[in-house]
KOLLUMVO-628191 format. One record per residue (C-alpha): residue number from 0; y, x, z. Coordinates in steps of 0.02 Angstrom, whole numbers, plus 32768, in hexadecimal, padded with zeros to 4 digits. Example, Ala and Ser with C-alpha at 12.3 -4.5 7.8 and 13.67 -1.06 7.14 Angstrom:
<pts>
+-----+------+------+------+
|  nr |    v |    u |    w |
+-----+------+------+------+
|   0 | 7F1F | 8267 | 8186 |
|   1 | 7FCB | 82AC | 8165 |
+-----+------+------+------+
</pts>
This chain:
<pts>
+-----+------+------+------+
|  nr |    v |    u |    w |
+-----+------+------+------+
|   0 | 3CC1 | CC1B | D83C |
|   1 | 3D18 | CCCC | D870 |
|   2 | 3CD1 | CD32 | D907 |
|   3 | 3D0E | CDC5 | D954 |
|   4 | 3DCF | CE22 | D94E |
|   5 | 3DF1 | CDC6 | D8B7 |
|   6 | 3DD4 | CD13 | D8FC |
|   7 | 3E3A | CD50 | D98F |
|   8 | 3EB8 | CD7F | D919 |
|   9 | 3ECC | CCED | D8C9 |
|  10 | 3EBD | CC8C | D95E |
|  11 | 3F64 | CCC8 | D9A6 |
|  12 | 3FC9 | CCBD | D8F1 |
|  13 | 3FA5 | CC19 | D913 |
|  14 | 3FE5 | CC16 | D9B6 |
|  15 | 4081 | CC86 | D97C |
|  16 | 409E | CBE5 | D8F8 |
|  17 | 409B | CB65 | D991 |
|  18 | 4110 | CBD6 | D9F0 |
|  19 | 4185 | CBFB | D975 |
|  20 | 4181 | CB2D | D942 |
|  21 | 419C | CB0E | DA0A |
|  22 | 422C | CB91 | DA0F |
|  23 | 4284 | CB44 | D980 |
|  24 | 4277 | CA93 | D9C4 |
|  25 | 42CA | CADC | DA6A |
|  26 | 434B | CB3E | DA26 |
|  27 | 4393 | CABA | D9B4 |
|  28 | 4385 | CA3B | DA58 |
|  29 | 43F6 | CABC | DAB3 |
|  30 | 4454 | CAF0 | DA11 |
|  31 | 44EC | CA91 | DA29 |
|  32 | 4508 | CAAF | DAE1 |
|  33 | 44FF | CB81 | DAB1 |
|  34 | 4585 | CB57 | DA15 |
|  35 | 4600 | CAFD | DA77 |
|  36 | 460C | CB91 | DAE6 |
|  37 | 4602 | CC0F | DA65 |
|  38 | 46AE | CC2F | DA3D |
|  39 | 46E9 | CC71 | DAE0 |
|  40 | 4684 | CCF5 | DAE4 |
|  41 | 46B9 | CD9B | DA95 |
|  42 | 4687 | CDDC | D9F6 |
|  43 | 45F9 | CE3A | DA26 |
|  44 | 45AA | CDCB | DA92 |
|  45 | 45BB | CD3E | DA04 |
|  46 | 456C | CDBB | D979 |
|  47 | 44D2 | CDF2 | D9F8 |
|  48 | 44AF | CD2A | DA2D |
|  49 | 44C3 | CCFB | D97E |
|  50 | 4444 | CD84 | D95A |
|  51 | 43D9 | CD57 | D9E3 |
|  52 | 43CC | CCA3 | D9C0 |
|  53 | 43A4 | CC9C | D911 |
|  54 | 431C | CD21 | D92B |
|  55 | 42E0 | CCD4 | D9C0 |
|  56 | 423B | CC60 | D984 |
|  57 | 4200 | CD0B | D927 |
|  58 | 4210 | CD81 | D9D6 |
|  59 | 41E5 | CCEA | DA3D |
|  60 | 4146 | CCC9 | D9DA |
|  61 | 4115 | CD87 | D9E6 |
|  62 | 4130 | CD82 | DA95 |
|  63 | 40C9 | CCF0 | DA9D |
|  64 | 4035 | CD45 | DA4D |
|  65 | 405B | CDE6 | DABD |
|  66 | 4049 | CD74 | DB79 |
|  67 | 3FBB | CD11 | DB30 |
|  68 | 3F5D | CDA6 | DAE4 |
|  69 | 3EA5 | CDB0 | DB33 |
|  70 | 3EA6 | CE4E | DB74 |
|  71 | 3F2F | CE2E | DBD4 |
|  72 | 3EC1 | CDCE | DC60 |
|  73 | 3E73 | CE6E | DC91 |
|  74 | 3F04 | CECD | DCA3 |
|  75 | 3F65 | CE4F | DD0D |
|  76 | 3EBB | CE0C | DD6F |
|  77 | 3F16 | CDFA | DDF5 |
|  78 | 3FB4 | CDA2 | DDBF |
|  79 | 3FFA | CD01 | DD87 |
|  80 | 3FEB | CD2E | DCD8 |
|  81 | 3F33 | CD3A | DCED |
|  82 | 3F46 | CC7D | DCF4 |
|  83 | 3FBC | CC59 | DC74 |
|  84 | 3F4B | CC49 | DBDE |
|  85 | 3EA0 | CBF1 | DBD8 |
|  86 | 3E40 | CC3A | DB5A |
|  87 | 3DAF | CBDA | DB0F |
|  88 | 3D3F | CC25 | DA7E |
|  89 | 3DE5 | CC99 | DA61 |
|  90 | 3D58 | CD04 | D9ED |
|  91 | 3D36 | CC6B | D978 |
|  92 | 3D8A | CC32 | D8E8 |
|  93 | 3D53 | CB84 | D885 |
|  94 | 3DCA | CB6E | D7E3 |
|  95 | 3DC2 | CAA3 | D81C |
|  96 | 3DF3 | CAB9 | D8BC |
|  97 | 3EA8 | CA8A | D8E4 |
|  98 | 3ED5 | CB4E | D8E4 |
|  99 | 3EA9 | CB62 | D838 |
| 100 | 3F0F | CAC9 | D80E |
| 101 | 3FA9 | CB09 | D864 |
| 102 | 3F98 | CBB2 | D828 |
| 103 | 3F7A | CB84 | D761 |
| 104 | 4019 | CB09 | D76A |
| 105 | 407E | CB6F | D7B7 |
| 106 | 4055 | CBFC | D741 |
| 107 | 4079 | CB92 | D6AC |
| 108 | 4123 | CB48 | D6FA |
| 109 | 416A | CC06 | D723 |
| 110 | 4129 | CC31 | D65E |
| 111 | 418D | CBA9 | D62F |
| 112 | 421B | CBC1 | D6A5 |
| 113 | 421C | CC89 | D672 |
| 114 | 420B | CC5A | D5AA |
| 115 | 42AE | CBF2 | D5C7 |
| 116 | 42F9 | CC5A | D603 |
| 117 | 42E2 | CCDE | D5A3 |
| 118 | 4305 | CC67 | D4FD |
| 119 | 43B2 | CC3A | D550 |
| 120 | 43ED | CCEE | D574 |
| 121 | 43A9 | CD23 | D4C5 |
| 122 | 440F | CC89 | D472 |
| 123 | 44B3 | CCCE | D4D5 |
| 124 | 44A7 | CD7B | D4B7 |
| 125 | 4483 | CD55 | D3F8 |
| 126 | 4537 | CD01 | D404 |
| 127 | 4589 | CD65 | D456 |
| 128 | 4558 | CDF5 | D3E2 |
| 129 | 4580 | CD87 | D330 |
| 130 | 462A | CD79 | D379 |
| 131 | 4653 | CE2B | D3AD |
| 132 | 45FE | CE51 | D300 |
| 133 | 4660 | CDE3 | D2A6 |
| 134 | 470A | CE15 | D2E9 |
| 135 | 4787 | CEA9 | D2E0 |
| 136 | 4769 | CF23 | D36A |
| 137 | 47FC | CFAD | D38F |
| 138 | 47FC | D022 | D434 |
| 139 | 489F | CFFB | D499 |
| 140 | 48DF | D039 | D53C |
| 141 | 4959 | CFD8 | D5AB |
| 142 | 4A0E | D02C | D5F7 |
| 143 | 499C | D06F | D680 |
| 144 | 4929 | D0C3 | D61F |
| 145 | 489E | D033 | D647 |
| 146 | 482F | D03A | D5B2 |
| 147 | 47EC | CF9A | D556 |
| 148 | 47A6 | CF63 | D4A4 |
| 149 | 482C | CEE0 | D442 |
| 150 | 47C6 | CE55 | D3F5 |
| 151 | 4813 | CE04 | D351 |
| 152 | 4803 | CD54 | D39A |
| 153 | 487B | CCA5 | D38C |
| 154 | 482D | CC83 | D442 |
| 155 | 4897 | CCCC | D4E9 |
| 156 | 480E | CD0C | D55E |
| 157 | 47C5 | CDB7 | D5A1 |
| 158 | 4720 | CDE7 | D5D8 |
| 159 | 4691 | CE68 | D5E0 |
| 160 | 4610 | CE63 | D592 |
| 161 | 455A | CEE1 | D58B |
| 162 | 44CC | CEC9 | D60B |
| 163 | 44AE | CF91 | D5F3 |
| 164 | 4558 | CFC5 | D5B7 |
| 165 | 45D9 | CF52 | D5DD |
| 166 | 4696 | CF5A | D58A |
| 167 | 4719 | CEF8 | D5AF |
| 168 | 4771 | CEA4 | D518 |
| 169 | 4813 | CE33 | D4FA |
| 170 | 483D | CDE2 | D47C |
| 171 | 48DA | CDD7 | D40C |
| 172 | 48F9 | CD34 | D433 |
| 173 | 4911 | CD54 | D4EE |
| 174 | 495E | CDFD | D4D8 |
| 175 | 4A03 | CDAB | D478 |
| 176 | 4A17 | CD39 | D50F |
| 177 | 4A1D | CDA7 | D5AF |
| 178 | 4A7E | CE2A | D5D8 |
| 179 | 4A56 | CEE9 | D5FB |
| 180 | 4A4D | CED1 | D6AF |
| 181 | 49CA | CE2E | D6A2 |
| 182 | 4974 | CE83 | D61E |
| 183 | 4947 | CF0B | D683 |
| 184 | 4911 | CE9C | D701 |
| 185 | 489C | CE56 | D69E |
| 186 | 484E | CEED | D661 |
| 187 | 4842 | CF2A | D71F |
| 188 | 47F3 | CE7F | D754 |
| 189 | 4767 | CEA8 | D6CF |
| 190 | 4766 | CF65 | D701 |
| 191 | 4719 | CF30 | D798 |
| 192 | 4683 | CEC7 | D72F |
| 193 | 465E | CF5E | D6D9 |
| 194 | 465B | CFC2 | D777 |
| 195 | 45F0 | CF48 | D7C2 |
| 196 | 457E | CF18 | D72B |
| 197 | 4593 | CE60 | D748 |
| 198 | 455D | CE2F | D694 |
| 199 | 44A5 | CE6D | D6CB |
| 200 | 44B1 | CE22 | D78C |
| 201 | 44EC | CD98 | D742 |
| 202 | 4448 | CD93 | D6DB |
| 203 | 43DE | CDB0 | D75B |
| 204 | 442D | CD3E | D7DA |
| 205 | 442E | CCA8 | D74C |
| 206 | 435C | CCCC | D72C |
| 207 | 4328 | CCD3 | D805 |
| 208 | 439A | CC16 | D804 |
| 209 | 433C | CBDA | D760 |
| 210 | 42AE | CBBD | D7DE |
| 211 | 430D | CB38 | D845 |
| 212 | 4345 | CA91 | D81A |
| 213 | 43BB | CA81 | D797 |
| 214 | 4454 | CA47 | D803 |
| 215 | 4420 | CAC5 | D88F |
| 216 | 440C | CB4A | D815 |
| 217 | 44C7 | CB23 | D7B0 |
| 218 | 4519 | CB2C | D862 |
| 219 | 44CB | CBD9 | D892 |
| 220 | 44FF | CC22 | D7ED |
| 221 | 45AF | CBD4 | D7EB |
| 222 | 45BE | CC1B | D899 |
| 223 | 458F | CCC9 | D863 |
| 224 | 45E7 | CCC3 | D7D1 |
| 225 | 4687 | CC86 | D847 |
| 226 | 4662 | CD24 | D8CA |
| 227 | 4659 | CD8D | D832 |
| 228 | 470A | CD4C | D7E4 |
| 229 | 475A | CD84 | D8A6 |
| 230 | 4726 | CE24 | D8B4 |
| 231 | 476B | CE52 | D806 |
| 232 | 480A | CE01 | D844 |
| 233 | 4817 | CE56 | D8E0 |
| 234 | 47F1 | CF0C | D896 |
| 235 | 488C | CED8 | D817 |
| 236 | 48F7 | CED4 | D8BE |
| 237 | 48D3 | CF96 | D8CA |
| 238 | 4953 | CF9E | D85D |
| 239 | 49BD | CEFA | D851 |
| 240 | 4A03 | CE88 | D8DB |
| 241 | 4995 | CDF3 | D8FB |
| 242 | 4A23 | CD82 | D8B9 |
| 243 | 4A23 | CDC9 | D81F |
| 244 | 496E | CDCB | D7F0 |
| 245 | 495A | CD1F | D83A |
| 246 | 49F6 | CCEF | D7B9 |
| 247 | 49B8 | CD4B | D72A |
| 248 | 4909 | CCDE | D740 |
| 249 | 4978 | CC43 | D756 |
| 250 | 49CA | CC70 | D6B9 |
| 251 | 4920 | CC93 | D652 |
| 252 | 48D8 | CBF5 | D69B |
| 253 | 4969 | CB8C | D669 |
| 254 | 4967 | CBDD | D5A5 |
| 255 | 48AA | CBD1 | D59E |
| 256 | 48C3 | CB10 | D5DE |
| 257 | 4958 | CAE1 | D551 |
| 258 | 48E5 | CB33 | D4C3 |
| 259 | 4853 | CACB | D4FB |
| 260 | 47FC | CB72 | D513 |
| 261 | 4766 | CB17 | D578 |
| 262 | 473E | CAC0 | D4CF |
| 263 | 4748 | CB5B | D456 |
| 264 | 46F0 | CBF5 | D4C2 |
| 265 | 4665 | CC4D | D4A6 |
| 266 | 45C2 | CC07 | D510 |
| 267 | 4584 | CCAC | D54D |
| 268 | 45B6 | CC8B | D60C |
| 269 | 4501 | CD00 | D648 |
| 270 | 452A | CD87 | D5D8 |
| 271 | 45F8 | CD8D | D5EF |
| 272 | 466D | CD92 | D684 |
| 273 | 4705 | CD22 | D645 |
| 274 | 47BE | CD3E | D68E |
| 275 | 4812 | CCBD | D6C5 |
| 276 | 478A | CC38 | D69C |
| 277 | 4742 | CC0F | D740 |
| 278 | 476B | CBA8 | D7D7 |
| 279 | 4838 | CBEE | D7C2 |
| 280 | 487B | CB84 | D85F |
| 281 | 47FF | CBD2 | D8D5 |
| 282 | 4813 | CC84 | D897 |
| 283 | 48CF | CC61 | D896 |
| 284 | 48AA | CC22 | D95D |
| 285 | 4847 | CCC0 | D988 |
| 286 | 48CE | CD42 | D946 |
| 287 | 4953 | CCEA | D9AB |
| 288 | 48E8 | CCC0 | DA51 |
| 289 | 486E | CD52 | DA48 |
| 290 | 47C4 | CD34 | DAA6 |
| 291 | 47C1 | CD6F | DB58 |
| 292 | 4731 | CDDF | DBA2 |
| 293 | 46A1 | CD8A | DBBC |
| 294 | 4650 | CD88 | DC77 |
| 295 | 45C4 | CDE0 | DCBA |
| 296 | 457B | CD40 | DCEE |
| 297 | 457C | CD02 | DC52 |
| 298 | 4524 | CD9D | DC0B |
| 299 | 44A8 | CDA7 | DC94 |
| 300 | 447A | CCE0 | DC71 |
| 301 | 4461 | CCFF | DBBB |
| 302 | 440C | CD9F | DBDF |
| 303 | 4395 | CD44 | DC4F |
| 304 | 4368 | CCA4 | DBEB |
| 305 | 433B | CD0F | DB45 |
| 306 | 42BF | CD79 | DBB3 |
| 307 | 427C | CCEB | DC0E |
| 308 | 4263 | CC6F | DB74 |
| 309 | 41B9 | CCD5 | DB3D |
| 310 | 4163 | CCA7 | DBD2 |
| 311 | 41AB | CBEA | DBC0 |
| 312 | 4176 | CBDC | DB28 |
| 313 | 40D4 | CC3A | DB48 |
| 314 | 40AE | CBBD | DBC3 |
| 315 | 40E4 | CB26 | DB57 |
| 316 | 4067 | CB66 | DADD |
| 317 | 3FDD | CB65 | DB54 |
| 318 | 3FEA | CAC4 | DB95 |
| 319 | 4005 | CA75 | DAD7 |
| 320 | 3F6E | CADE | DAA5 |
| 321 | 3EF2 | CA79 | DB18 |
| 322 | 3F4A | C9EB | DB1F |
| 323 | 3F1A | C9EE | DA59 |
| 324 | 3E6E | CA24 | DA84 |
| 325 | 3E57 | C989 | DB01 |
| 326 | 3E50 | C921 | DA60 |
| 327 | 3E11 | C997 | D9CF |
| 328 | 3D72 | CA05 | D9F1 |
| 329 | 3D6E | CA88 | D96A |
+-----+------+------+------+
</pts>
């Protein structure tokens, strides 16, 4: 048994773990009413919820550990907080008590989660560099100057690739079947990956999700991977008519579809952003009916129920926490 700042220590990781487990049980309850919703909000809004919400059980469980903190019930004596947490032997800390058990196995399931993880980026990257090894590499620049790396390949796709230095390369394959005007297009869509590092957001996003459920977590990252495709799209409009970028991804879609491309690429979706390779028919529908501005209400709302879900969750936590300690004494 632990006494002193280190049993209290310990004592709220463990209550961290049962937030962040209560916060992920919530937000995948509520996940599919947020998603349906999602795409009419703008760009921006989409990225920061995205952001927000696969972050969430790690913030949420910090905040947790923040309202519940001991201390706290001298500095708010004379407030509701004062009430919110119930303290008992908060300085003691038995490795058979229930805490200990939540703590150890939810250390071991984030080593395993993390070592996964870690294995399954490691696997991709180690692809994705045996084929850019094992292929011809030339410098080329399109009519309008945008600049690009030509990859010797049989198979018609684009993408950029680096989580610290991302380049943008297309192969031969795809190069012989679009014109000038596509092709530079294409290399502006992937401009704006490498502008906004989405190899390594990507990443990152892809390792927060690994900590929800498997369907949960493929929905988040297919979502963010979707936003992602968009805004690349919409900064090729700078320079093109929507019509034209929307037909030029049309176009890839189609060749990549004939050539059984979905069979034959590369798996190295967390380390590459692919042209032309996901969810066509709703980046086609964005281009032509652009998202409208989203409304203050709906930013205040979302603003609101992020800053209030600490405190729900805080007070979830609470109420669990003795309702396990009606039935286990540690």
């Amino acid at each position: 048994m632990l006494v002193g700042d280190l049993a209290i220590a310990l004592n709220l990781l463990s209550i961290a773990v049962l937030a962040f487990a209560i916060s992920v049980v919530l937000l995948c309850i509520s996940f599919r009413a947020i998603l349906n919703r999602l795409a009419h909000f703008t760009f921006g809004l989409r990225k920061a919820i995205l952001w927000a919400w696969v972050s969430a059980p790690w913030w949420i469980a910090a905040g947790c550990v923040g309202v519940l903190w001991p201390s706290l019930s001298d500095i708010f004596a004379a407030t509701w907080l004062s009430g919110l947490a119930h303290w008992h032997h908060v300085d003691l800390f038995s490795f058979t008590s229930w805490h200990a058990i939540t703590l150890f196995s939810a250390a071991a399931y984030a080593t395993w989660s993390i070592a996964r993880n870690v294995f399954y980026r490691r696997k991709q990257a180690s692809a994705m560099t045996a084929l850019l090894s094992l292929s011809d590499i030339k410098p080329e620049t399109t009519t309008e100057q945008s600049r690009y790396y030509s990859l010797a390949l049989s198979i018609p796709t684009a993408f950029t690739a680096g989580l610290i230095r991302p380049r943008i390369y297309v192969t031969t394959a795809l190069q012989q079947q679009v014109n000038p005007q596509q092709l530079d297009i294409i290399v502006r869509h992937e401009m704006a990956h490498v502008a906004a590092r989405d190899p390594l957001f990507k990443t990152v996003f892809a390792a927060l999700a690994c900590f929800y459920p498997a369907g949960i977590a493929r929905s988040l990252i297919t979502q963010f991977t979707l936003l992602t495709e968009q805004i690349a799209d919409c900064a090729a409009t700078d320079a093109y008519d929507n019509l034209d970028v929307a037909q030029t991804l049309i176009d890839v879609a189609r060749l990549q579809r004939n050539l059984n491309f979905g069979n034959k690429s590369p798996c190295c979706d967390g380390v590459a952003s692919y042209f032309g390779n996901d969810q066509t028919s709703v980046r086609v529908q964005c281009l032509i009916n652009p998202a409208l501005s989203t409304s203050r209400s709906a930013i205040v709302l979302a603003l609101l129920l992020f800053s209030c879900s600490p405190l729900l969750v805080a007070s979830t936590v609470d109420s669990l926490h003795h309702f396990i300690e009606t039935f286990i004494t540690h």
